[in-house]
MARDO-385345 format. One line per field, with one value per residue (C-alpha): residue in three letters; x, y, z. Coordinates in Angstrom, 2 decimals. Each point is the difference from the previous one (the first is absolute). Example, Ala and Ser with C-alpha at 12.3 -4.5 7.8 and 13.67 -1.06 7.14 Angstrom:
<atoms>
resn <- [ALA  SER]
xx <- [12.30  1.37]
yy <- [-4.50  3.44]
zz <- [7.80  -0.66]
</atoms>
This chain:
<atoms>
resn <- [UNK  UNK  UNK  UNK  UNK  UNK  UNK  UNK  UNK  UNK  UNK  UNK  UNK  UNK  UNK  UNK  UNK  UNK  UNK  UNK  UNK  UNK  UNK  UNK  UNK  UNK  UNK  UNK  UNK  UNK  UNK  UNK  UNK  UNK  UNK  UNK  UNK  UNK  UNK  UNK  UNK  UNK  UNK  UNK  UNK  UNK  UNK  UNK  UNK  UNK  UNK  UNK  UNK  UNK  UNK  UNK  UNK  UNK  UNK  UNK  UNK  UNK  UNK  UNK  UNK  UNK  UNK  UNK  UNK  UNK  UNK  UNK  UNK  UNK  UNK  UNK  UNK  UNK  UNK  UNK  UNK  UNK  UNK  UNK  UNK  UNK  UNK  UNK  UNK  UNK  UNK  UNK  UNK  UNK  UNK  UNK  UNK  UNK  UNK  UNK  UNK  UNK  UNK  UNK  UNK  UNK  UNK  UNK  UNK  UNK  UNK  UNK  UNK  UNK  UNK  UNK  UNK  UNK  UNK  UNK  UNK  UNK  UNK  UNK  UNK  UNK  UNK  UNK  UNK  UNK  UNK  UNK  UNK  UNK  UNK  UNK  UNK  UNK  UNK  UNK  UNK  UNK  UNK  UNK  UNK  UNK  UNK  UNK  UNK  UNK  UNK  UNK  UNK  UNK  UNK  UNK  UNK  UNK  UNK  UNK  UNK  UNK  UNK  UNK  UNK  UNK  UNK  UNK  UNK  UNK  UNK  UNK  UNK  UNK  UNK  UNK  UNK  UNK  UNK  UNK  UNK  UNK  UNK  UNK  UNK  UNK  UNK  UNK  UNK  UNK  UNK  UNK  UNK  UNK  UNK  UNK  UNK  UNK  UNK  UNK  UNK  UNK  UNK  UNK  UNK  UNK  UNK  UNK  UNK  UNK  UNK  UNK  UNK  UNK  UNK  UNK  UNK  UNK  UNK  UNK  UNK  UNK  UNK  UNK  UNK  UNK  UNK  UNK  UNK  UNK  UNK  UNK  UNK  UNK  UNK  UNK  UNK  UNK  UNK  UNK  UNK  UNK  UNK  UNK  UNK  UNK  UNK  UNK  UNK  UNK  UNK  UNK  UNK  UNK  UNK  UNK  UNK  UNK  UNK  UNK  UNK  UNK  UNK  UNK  UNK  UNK  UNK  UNK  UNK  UNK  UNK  UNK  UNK  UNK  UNK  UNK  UNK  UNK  UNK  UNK  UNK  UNK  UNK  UNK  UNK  UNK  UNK  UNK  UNK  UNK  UNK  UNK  UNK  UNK  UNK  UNK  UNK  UNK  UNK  UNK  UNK  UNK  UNK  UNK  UNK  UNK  UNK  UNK  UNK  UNK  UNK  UNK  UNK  UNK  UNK  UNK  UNK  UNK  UNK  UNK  UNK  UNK  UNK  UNK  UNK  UNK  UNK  UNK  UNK  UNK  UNK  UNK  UNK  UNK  UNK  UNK  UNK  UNK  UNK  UNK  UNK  UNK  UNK  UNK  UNK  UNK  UNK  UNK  UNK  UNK  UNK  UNK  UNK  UNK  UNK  UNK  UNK  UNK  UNK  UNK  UNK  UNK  UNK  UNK  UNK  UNK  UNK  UNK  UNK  UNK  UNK  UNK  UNK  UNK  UNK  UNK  UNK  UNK  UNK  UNK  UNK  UNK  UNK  UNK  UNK  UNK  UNK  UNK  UNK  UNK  UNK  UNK  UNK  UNK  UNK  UNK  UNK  UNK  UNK  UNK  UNK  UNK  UNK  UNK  UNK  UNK  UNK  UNK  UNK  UNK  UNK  UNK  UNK  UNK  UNK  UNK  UNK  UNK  UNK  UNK  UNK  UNK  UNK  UNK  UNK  UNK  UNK  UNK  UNK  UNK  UNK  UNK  UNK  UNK  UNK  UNK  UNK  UNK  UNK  UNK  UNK  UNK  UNK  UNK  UNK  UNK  UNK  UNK  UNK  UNK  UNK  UNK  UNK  UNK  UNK  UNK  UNK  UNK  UNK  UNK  UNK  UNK  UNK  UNK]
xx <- [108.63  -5.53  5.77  -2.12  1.80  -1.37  -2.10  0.38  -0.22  -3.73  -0.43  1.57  1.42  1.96  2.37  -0.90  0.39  3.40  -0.18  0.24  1.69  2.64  0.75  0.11  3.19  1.79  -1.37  0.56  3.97  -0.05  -1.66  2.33  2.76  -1.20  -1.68  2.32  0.18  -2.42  -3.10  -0.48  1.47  -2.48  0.21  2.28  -2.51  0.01  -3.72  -0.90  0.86  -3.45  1.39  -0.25  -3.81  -2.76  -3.05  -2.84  -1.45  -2.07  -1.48  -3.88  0.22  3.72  0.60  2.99  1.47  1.97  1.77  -1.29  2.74  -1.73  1.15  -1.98  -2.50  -3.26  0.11  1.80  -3.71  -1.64  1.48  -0.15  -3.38  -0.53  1.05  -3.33  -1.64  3.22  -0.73  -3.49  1.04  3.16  -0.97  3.17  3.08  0.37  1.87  2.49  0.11  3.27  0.83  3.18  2.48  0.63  2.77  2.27  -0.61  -1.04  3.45  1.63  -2.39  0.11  3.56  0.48  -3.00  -1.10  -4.14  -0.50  -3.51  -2.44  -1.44  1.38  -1.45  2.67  0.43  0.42  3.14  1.66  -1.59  3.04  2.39  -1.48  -0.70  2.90  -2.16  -3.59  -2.21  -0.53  -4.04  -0.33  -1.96  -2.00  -1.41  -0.60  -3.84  0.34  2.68  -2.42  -1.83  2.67  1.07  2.75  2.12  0.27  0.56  2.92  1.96  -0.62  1.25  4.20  1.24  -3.16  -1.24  -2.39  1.18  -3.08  -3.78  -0.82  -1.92  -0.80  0.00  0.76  -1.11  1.34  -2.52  0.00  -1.34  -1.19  -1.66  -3.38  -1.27  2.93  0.70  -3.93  0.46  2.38  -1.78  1.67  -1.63  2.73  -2.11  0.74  3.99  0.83  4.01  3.18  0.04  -3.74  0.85  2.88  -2.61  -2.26  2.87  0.88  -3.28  -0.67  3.32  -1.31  -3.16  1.97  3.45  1.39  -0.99  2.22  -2.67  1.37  1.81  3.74  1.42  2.59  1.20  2.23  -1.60  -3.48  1.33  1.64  -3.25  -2.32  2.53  -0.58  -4.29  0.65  2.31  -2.89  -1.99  1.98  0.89  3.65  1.91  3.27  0.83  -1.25  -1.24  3.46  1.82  1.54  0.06  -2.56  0.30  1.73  -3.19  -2.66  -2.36  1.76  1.50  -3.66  -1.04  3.14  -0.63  -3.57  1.00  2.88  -2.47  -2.62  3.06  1.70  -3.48  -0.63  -3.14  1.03  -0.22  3.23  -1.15  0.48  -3.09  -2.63  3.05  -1.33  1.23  -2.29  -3.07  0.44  0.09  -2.96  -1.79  0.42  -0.64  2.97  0.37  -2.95  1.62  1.32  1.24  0.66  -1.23  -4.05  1.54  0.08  -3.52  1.17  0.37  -3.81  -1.06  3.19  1.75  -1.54  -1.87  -1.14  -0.44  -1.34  -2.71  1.21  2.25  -0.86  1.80  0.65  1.68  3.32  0.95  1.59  3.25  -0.91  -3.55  -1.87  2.62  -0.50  -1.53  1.60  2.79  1.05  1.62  1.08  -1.44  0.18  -0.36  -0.26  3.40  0.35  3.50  0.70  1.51  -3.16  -1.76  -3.18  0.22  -2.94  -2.26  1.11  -1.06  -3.77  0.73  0.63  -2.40  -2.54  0.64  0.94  -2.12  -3.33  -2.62  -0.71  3.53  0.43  -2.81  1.13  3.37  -1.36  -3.44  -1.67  1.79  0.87  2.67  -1.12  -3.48  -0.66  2.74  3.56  0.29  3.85  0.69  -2.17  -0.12  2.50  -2.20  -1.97  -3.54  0.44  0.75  -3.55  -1.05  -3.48  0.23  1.71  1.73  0.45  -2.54  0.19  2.46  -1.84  3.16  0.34  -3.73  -1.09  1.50  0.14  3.85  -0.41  -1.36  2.89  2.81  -1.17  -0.60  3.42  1.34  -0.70  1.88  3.85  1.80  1.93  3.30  3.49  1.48  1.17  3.97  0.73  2.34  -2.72  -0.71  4.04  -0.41  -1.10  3.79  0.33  -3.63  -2.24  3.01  0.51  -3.53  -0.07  3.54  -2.04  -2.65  2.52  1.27  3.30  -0.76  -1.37  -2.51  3.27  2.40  -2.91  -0.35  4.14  1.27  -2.79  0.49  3.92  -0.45  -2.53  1.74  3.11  -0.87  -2.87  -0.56  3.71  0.46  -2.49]
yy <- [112.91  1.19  0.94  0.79  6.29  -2.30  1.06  3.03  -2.23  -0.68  3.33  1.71  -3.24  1.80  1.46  -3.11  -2.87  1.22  -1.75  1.99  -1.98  2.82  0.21  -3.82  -0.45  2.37  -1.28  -3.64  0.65  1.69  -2.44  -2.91  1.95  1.20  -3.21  -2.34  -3.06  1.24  -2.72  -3.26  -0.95  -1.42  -3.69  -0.28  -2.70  1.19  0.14  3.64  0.13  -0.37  3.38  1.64  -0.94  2.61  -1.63  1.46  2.16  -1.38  2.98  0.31  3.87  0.70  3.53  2.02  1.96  -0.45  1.21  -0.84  1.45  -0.17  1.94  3.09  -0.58  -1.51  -2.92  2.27  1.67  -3.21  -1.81  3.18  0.05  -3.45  0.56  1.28  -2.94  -2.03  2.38  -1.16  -3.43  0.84  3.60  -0.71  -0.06  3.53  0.12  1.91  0.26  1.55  0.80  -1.05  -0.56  -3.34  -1.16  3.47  -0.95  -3.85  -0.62  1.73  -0.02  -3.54  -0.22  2.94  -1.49  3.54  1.39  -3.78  -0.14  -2.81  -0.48  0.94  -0.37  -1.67  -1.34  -3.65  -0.05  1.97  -2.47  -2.53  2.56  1.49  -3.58  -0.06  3.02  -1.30  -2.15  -3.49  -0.18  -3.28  -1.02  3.15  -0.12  -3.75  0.36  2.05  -1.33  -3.08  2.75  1.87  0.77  -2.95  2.39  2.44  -2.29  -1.44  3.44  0.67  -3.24  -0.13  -3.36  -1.02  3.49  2.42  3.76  1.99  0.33  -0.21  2.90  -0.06  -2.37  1.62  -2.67  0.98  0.72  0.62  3.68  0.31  2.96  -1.56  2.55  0.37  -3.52  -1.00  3.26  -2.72  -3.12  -1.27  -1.38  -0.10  -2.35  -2.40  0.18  -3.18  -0.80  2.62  -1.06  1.23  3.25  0.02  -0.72  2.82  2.37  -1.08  0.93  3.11  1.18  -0.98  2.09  3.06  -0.10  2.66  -2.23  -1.42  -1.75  -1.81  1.61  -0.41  1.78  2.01  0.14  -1.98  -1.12  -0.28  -2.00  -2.00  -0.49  -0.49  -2.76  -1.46  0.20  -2.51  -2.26  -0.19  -1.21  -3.11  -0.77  1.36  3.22  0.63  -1.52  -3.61  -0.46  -0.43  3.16  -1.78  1.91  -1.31  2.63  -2.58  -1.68  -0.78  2.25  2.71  -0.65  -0.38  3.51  1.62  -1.33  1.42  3.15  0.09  -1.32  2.99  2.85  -1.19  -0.47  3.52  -0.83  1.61  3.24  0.64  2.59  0.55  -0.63  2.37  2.91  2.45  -2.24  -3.02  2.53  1.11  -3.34  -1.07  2.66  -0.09  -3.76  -1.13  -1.79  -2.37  -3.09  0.91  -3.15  1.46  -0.27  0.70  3.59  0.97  0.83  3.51  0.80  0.27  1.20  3.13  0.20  -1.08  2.71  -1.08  -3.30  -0.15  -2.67  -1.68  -2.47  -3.19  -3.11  -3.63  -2.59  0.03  -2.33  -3.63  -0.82  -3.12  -1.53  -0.63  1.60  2.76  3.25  2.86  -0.06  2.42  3.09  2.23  -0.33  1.37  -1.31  1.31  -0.70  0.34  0.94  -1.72  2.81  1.72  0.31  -1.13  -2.29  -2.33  3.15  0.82  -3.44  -0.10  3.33  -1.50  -3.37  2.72  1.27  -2.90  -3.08  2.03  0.21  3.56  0.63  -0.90  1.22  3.45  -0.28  -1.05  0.78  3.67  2.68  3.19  -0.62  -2.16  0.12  -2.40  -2.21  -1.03  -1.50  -0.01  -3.14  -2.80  -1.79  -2.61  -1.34  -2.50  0.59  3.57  -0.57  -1.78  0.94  -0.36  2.58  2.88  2.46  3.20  0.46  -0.43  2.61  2.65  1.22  -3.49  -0.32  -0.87  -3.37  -2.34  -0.07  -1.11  -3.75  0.63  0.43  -3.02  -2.44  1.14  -0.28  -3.00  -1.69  1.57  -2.88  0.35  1.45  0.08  2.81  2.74  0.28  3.08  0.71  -0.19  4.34  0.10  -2.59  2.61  0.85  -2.84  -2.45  3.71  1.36  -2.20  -0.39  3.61  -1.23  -2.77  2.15  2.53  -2.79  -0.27  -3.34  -3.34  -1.85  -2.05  2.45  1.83  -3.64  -0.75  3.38  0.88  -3.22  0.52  3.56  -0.85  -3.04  1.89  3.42  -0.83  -3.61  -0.60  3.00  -0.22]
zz <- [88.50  1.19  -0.92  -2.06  3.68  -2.50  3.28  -1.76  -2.19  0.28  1.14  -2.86  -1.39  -2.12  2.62  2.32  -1.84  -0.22  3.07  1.85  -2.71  -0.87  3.68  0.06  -2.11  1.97  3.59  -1.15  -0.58  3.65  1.87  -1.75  1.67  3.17  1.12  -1.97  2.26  2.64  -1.26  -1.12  -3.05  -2.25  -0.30  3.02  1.49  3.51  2.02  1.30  3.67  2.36  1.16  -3.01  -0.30  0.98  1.76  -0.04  3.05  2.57  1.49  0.02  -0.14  -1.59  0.24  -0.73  -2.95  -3.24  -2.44  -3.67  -2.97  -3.68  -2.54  -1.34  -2.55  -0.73  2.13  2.73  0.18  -0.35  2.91  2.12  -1.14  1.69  3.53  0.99  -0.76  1.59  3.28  -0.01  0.93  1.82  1.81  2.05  -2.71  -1.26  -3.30  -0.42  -4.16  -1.91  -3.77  -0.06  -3.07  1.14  -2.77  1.27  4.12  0.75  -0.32  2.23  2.42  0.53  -0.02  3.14  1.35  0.79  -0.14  -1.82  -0.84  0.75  -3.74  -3.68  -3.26  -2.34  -3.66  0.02  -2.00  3.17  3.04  -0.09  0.17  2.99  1.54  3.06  1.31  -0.30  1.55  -1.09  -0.60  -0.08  2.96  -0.13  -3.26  0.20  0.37  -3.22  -2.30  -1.73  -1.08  -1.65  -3.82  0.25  -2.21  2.57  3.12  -2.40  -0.72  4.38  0.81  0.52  1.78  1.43  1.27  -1.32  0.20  -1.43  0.45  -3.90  -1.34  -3.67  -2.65  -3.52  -2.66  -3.60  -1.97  -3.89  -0.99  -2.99  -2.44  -0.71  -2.20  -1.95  -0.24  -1.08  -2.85  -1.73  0.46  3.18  2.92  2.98  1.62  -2.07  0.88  2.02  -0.52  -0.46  -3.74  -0.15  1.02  -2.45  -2.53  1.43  -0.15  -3.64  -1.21  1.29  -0.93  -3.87  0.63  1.87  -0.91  1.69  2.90  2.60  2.23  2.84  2.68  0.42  3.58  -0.70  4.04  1.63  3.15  -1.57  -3.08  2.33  2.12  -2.85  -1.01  3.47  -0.12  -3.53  1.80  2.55  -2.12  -1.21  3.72  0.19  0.95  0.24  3.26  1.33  3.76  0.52  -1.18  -3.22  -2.96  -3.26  -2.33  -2.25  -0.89  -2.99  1.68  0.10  -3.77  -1.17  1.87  -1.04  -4.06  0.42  0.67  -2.68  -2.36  1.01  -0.51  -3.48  -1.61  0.87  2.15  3.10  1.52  2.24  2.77  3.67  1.41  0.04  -0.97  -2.81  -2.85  0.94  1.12  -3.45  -1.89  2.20  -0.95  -3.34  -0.27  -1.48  3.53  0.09  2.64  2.98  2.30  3.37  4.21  0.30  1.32  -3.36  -0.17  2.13  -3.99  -1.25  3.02  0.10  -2.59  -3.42  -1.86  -3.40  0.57  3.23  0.25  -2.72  2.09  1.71  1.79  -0.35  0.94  -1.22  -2.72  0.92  -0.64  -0.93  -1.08  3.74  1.89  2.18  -0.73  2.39  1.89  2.79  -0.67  3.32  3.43  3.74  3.28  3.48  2.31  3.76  1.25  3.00  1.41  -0.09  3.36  -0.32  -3.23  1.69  -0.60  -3.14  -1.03  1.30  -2.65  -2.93  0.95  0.14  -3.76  -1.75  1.76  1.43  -2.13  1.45  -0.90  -3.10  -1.32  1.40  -1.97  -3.16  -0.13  -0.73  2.07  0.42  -2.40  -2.43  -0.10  -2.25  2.27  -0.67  -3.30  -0.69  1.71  1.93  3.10  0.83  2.69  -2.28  2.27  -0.91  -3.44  -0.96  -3.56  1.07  2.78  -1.86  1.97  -2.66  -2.50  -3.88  -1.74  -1.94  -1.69  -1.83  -0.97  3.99  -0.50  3.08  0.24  3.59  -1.44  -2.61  2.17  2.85  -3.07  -1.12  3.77  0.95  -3.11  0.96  1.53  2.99  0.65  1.55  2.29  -2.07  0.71  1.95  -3.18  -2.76  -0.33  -0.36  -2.96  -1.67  -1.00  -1.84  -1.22  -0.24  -1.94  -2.13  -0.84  -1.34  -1.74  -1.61  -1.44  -1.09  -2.06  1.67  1.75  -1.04  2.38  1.11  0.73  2.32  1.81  -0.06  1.01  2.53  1.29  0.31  1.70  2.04  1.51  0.88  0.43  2.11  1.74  0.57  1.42  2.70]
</atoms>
């Protein structure tokens, strides 16, 4: 969602960006039952209640504690890393910071009400179904939200209120071998539309026929999020603002074509990402395109062998001539539980790491984690995310190139969003499902759009 926990997901993608993915289907079809009518519905056109709005704190010297859940991993370290510099401008607030596996506990916990805490670290695709229980952010992040990735204000934002502090923006980004490609005459830079990469694939195929060189996902959830970072592109997803349904719709028969096209002319790789199988075809360079979140680049720099340093990033490829080149694929925010007890603290928290220059410079800049800084996502906090002010250095493991300029070019052309329905990880059932049915040649492009659409509709949205 950075669902890619994918968290793991940056921070060993490969287990994480099963968002905490693998976790996520299950959590998702939990949380549509145990909070089933406890928020907002999507699109019901009803304000947030004043009383459901956090102001900010008006305290010269606020002092007190709180209780910060992330989950373990990389950016667990990071942020914990943080809090010293957080402590040097608030001495007073001591935090109190847990590893917590947040998909098998938030639940519950809000529902009993019981040790709530004041701050989580969520996906996006799981803030509307938590919405009834969180704070609307509005008012408090007004000095802030101009300044904000309008994608990620959009997928925050349920019936007028905004649930999350965003985090990350994770601009797709095309991969691609550039030594293997350039041993065969191509130059990837010169890829501009869908078609061209087609064309791209075609001919390296011809030179390497045992080839297969663009990635298919072979998983469920991640198909179906890939599936979501095209429709970004081209301005759609499968929900409007409103909670209607718009699977049924030439973008989605255009993506869906594409990616038939890709599998029956044998130019496709189907893998689970990062799993053995597509380490393997990586390495071997029969998979030379690989169209995914910037948190792919966790493969060059841990996992590729043989052709490490061989790899570099682009834009991805337009769906149509000047459209846009990335679109978003996974994301996280930061919530506040208004049961928690001091939720005005945990804000001046996360305003610290995502808005202060000091602080977001010590989340994605060199560290004791990264020290060449966090490059598996970027900023969403557009003054943070300023190309000519690079936070994390070039990345030697794909020939020192300067992915940060790549990925804020790429970032600042997704269009904006819609809230993601808190039913969208148990879609995976039915539209990632059928995906995989579609490349196993079982499905046309139509029946995935007609019979997701079907079981989605009454299996999910009427139900709620």
């Amino acid at each position: 969602m950075h669902l890619p926990q994918l968290r793991a997901r940056r921070h060993n993608p490969a287990a994480s960006h099963r968002p905490a993915r693998w976790g996520l289907v299950a959590a998702a079809a939990a949380l549509a039952i145990g909070l089933a009518g406890c928020g907002p519905s999507i699109g019901a056109g009803t304000s947030t209640a004043d009383a459901n709005k956090l102001q900010p704190t008006t305290a010269s010297n606020p002092k007190g504690q709180i209780t910060i859940w992330d989950r373990s991993g990389d950016l667990y370290k990071v942020f914990g890393a943080a809090i010293k510099d957080f402590n040097k401008k608030y001495p007073n607030i001591k935090v109190n910071h847990q590893a917590v596996d947040i998909n098998a506990k938030l639940q519950n916990t809000l529902i009993t009400g019981t040790d709530v805490p004041d701050g989580v670290f969520l996906d996006d695709s799981l803030v509307a179904g938590y919405s009834s229980y969180l704070w609307d952010l509005s008012d408090a992040l007004k000095p802030y939200t101009a300044d904000i990735a309008q994608q990620k204000i959009d997928v925050n934002s349920i019936n007028g209120g905004l649930y999350g502090v965003p985090f990350d923006l994770d601009p797709g980004l095309l991969f691609y071998n550039k030594t293997a490609l350039e041993s065969v005459g191509i130059d990837a830079t010169k890829i501009k539309t869908y078609d061209d990469l087609i064309a791209a694939a075609k001919q390296y195929k011809l030179a390497k026929p045992d080839s297969a060189p663009i990635h298919l996902e072979q998983s469920g959830y991640l198909g179906q999020l890939q599936l979501e970072m095209y429709a970004s592109q081209l301005g759609t997803s499968m929900t409007d603002k409103k909670g209607k349904l718009r699977i049924d719709s030439p973008q989605y028969t255009q993506i869906l074509s594409w990616l038939d096209t890709v599998q029956k002319g044998g130019l496709g790789t189907r893998a689970e990402y990062l799993s053995p199988s597509d380490i393997g075809a990586l390495d071997s360079s029969n998979e030379v395109f690989y169209p995914w979140a910037i948190w792919f680049d966790f493969a060059p720099q841990q996992q590729l062998t043989t052709t490490k340093g061989d790899w570099r990033a682009m834009e991805l490829p337009a769906w149509t001539n000047g459209g846009a080149r990335s679109g978003a694929m996974g994301g996280s925010s930061f919530v506040l539980p208004k049961a928690g007890k001091n939720s005005k603290l945990a804000l001046l928290f996360y305003e610290f790491l995502m808005f202060d220059k000091k602080g977001y410079t010590a989340v994605y800049g060199p560290n004791s984690v990264y020290p060449n800084g966090l490059n598996t996502s970027i900023p969403s906090y557009l003054p943070a995310a300023n190309a000519s002010k690079p936070l994390f250095g070039p990345v030697k493991e794909m020939g020192n190139q300067d992915l940060w300029k790549t990925a804020v070019t790429a970032g600042k052309q997704i269009p904006g969003g819609v809230p993601t329905p808190k039913w969208w990880a148990g879609a995976v059932d039915y539209l990632g499902a059928n995906i995989q049915k579609m490349l196993d040649g079982t499905l046309t492009p139509r029946q995935v759009i007609d019979q997701s659409s079907k079981d989605i509709q009454t299996n999910l949205i009427d139900r709620q």
